[in-house]
N, C-alpha and C positions, 0 to 999 in steps of 0.2 A: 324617234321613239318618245322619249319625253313632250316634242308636239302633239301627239295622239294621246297621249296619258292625259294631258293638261284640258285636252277638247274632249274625252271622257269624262272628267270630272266635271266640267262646264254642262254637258249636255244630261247628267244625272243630278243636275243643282247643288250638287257641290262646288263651292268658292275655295282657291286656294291662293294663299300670296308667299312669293318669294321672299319678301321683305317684310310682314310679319310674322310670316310661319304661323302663320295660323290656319284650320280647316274648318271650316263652319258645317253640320251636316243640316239638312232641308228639315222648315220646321215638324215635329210630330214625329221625327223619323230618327231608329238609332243609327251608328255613321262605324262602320266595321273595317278595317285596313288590313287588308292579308298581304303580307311580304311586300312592303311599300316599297315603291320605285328607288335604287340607288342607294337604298340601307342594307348593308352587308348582313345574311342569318335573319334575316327579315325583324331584326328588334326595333324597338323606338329610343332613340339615343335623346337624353338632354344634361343640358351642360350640369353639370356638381352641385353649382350653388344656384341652379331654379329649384321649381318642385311644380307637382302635379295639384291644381287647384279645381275645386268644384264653386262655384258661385265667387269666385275671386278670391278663397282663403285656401291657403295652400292646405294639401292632405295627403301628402306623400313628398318627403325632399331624402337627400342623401347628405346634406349639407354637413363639412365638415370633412375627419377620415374616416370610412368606413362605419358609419352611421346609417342607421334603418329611424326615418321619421317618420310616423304614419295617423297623421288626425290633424285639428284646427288647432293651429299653435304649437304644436309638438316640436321640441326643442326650436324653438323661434332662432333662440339668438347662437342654437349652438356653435361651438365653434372644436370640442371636442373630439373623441376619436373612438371606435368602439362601442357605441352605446347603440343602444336600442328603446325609440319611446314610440308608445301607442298610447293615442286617449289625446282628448282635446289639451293641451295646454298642457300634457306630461313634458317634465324637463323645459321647462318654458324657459327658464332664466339659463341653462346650463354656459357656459361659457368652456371653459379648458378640462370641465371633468371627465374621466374617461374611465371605460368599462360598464358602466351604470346599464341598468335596467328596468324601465321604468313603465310600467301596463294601469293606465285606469286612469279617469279623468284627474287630471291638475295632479296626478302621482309626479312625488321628485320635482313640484313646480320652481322651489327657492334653491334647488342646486347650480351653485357656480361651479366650484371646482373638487366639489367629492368626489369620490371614486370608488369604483367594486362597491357600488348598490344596487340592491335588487328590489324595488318596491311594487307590489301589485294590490291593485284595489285603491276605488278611487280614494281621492286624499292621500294616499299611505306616503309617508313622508315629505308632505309637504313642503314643512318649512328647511328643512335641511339644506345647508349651503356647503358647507366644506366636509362635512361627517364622512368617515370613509367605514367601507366593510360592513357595511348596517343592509338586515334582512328583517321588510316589512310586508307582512302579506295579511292584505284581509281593509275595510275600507275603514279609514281614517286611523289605520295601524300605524302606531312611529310617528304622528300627527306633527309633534311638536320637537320632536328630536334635533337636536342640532350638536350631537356627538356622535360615537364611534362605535363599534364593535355589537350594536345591537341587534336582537331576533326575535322579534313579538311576530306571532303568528296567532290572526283569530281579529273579530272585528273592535276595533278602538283599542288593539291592546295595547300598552304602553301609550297611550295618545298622550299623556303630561310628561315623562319624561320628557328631559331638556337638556339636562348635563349630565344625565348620568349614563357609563361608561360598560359595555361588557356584559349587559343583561337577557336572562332567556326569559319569556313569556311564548305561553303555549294553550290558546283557549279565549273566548269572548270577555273583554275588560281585565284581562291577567293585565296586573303591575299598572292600570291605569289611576293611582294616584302618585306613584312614583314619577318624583321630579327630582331630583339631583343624587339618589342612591348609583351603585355599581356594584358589579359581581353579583345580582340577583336573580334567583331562579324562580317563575312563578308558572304553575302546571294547574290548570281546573277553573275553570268560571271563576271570573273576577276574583282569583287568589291574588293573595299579597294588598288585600285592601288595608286600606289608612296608613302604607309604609309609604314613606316620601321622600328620605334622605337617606335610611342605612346599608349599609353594605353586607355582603357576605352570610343574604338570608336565604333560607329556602322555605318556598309555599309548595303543597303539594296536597289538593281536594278544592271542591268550587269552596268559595267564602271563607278560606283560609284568611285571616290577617291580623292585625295588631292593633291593641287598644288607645284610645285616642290619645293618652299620654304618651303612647310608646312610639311614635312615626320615625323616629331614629335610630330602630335600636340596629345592631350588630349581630354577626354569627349565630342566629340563631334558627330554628326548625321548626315547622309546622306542619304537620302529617294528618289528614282528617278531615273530612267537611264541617267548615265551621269551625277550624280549630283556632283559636286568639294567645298572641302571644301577649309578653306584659315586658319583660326582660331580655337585655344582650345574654349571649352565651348560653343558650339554654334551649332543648327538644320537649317540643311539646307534644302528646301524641293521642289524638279525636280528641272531640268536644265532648267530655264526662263517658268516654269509653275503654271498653276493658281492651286487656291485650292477651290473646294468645299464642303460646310456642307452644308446638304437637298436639292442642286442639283444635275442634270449630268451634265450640261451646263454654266461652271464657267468663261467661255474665252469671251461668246458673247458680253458683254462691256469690254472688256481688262480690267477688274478686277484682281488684284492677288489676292483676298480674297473674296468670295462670298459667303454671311449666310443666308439662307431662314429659315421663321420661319413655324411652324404648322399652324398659324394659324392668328386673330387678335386679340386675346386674350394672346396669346402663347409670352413668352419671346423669345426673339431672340439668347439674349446674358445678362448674367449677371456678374460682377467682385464684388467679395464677399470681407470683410476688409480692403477697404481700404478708406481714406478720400473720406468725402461727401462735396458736396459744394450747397449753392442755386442759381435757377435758375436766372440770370440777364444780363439786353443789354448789345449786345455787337457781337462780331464776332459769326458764327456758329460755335460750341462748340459741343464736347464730350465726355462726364464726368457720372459717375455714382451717381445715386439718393440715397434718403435716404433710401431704400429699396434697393441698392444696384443695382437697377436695369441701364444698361448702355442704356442712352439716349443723343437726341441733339435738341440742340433749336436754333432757329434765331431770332434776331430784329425783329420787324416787318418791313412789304413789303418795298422795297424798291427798286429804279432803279439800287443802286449801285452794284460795284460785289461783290458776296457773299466769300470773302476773303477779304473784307476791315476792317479795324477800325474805330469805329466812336470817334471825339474826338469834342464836345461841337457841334459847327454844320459846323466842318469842315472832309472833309474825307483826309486821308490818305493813298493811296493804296499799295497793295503789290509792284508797279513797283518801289517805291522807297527803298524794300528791297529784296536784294537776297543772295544765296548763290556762295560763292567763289569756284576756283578751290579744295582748301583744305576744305572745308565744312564749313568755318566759313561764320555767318552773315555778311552781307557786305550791308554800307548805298551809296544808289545812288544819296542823296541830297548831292551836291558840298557846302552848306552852314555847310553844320557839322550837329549836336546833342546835344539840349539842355535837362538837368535836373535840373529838380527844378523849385523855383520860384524868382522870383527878379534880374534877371541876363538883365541888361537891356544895358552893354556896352559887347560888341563881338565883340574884338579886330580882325584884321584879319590872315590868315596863321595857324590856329587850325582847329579842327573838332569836339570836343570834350568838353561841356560847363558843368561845373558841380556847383550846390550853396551848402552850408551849409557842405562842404566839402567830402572825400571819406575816407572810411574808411579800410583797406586792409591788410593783413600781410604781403605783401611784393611788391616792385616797383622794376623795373628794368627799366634801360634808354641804348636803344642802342646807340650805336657809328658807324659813318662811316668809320671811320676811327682812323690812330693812332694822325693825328694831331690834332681832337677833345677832346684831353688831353689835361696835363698840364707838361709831362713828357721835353719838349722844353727847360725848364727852368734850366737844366742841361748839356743842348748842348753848346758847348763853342763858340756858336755867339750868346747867348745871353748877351745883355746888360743889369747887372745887377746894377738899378739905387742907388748911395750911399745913405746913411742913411740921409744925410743932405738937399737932397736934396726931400726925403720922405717926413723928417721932415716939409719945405719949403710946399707942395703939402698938406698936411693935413689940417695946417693951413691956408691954403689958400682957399680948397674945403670943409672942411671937411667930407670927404673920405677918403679909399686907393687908390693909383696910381690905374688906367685900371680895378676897383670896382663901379658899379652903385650905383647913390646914390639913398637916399630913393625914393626923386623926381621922381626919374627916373621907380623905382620899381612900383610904382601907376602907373602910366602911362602903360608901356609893363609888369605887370606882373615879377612874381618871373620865369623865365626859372630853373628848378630843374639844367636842365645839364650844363648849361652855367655858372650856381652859383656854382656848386661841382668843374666843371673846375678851375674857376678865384680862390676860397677859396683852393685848392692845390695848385695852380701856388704861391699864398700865402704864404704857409705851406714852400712850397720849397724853396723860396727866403729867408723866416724866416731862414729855415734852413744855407743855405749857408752863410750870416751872420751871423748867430751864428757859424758857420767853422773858418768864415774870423777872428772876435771877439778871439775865443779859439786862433787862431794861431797868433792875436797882443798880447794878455795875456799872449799868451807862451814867445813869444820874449823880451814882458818886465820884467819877471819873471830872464830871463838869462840876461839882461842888469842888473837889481838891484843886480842879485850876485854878478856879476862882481864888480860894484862897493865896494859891502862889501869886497871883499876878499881885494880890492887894498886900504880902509880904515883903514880894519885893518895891514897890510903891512905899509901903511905911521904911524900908531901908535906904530907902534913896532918897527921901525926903531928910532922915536922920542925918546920912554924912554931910546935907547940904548947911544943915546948920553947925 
């Protein structure tokens, strides 16, 4: 029978050989084998580690365990178990990784020994060697990843990610300038732009992202197209838009926060634990009741503006208080700010009146400059007045030279900075007399040797004679 088979194929131009196992069909012509002679269930059996080649480059192998390889180069070198690569050169390098899935040219090309990946579309995870549990779909998604637990889904997204760890991406260029952030979610066209390293952010609308100082920040939220963050810890919500609860229509008073209720009965709003206060005159107020419930109340009617304070039956209104360039309070009364009570002399040149004194852990007094010191007192044009003539000035004032006296202190006040000056200018003159002092002491010290050595000398020459 196999004579007749062998002189079949002969006499229809087909060549067969025992010993290369090869079938050549006639040229021009396709070559069709229905239930080939002496293969059991009519399949085509070849051995594990061949593969099916068209023009000499393999495009179909099994190579490895249980492996589907299907294109030019696909898993070349694998030697893995479970996986699945379609696309020229997908899983090219893969070596012992197992479970992977890898669809679209050069997808999964630098995996050695990752595992449970699923990359689709060409490029998409490329460079990954060891990275396990990473889902890259969409071309050049995951590009550059060479860690774990990631899911960029959409074209290039995440493609700079490198180290970083556990991120979602959802949408074209989500998270693609992020390189070594983790735990980040990025939802809407190229959300999460300019974040590169922080953790634990969330983007959510296209062109969500963070200002170019900010590429690091932390825990923070981005809700909006176009919303920019600046700061860790912090939800940002649209790009200079309103919010509404129980509207559609939160912009019509340029509101940025607009709460309708159910009802008149119906809470609007409640803040739950925390201090309560009762209700009394005074500015419109908004404070939570004893039931928690958040309310506000006014004085009664009055012409004034409803941002004034009332103080006995004078008003005081907001135009004398505003905000600075840098956010601090800032008083618009040229007369100053008094506290307390009994303060009935208000010297002039302060702003700042305070009774029964302040109490504070710490003061500090600028300086304009360096001559608002006392460091002069060691330049050598100063005239450092003698001791006698101190002496002379004390008992004549009794003071120190260029020291206020008491007199004087009732009158203009204790100046803190003008007293720390004059008490070191003090300090230092102390000092340098006591220099000048050491260095008469020293001098007399070597004058009275002198004289003993040349005493005892005149006495020893005495008993000689």
């Amino acid at each position: 029978m196999k004579r007749y088979y062998s002189l079949l194929l002969v006499i229809l131009g087909i060549t067969f050989s025992t010993f290369s196992q090869t079938i050549t069909a006639p040229y021009g012509q396709s070559l069709t084998i229905n239930n080939p002679l002496d293969i059991a269930g009519g399949s085509i059996n070849i051995m594990s580690d061949s593969a099916y080649k068209i023009g000499g480059k393999p495009i179909l192998s099994i190579a490895g365990i249980a492996n589907v390889l299907l294109g030019d180069g696909a898993g070349f070198n694998n030697q893995g178990s479970n996986n699945i690569f379609i696309g020229k050169t997908a899983g090219f390098l893969n070596a012992s990784g197992f479970a992977n899935t890898f669809i679209g040219e050069s997808a999964g090309y630098s995996n050695t020994t990752g595992n449970n990946n699923m990359f689709l579309g060409t490029a998409a995870g490329l460079s990954n060697a060891v990275g396990y549990s990473n889902t890259f779909i969409g071309v050049n998604a995951g590009r550059r990843s060479l860690a774990n637990g990631n899911a960029y889904i959409g074209t290039a997204s995440g493609i700079n990610t490198i180290t970083g760890n556990n991120n979602t991406g959802l949408g074209t260029l989500t998270g693609q300038d992020n390189v070594s952030g983790s735990q980040n979610t990025f939802v809407g066209f190229n959300s999460g732009s300019k974040l590169m390293s922080g953790d634990f952010n969330t983007f959510i609308g296209a062109l969500t992202g963070v200002a170019s100082s900010a590429s690091n920040i932390t825990n923070a939220t981005a809700i909006g197209a176009n919303t920019e963050l600046a700061i860790s810890n912090s939800i940002v919500l649209g790009n200079n838009a309103s919010v509404g609860i129980g509207t559609n229509d939160p912009v019509t008073n340029g509101a940025k926060l607009v709460v309708v209720g159910a009802g008149n009965n119906a809470n609007v709003l409640q803040l739950r634990n925390i201090p309560t206060r009762n209700t009394v005159n005074g500015l419109r107020q908004l404070f939570a009741d004893d039931a928690g419930n958040l309310v506000t109340f006014q004085m009664t009617t009055t012409a004034n503006s409803a941002s004034e304070v009332k103080l006995n039956t004078n008003s005081v209104t907001n135009t004398l208080w505003t905000s600075n360039e840098s956010g601090f309070l800032k008083n618009n009364n040229n007369r100053g700010v008094v506290i307390g009570e009994g303060i009935n002399s208000l010297p002039e040149g302060y702003n700042l009146y305070v009774s029964e004194g302040i109490l504070t852990e710490q003061v500090k007094v600028a300086l304009k400059n360096t001559e608002d010191w006392a460091d002069h007192v060691f330049s050598k044009k100063h005239q450092l007045m003698p001791l006698q003539k101190v002496e002379d000035y004390i008992k004549k004032h009794q003071h120190l030279p260029n020291i206020p006296s008491a007199a004087e202190m009732v009158i203009s006040g204790n100046d803190l900075h003008q007293t720390d000056t004059k008490l070191l200018e003090k300090i230092e003159e102390l000092t340098l007399y006591m220099i000048e002092l050491k260095k008469e002491n020293q001098q007399m010290k070597q004058e009275i040797e002198s004289l003993k050595k040349r005493q005892k000398r005149t006495s020893s020459q005495s008993k000689k004679r």
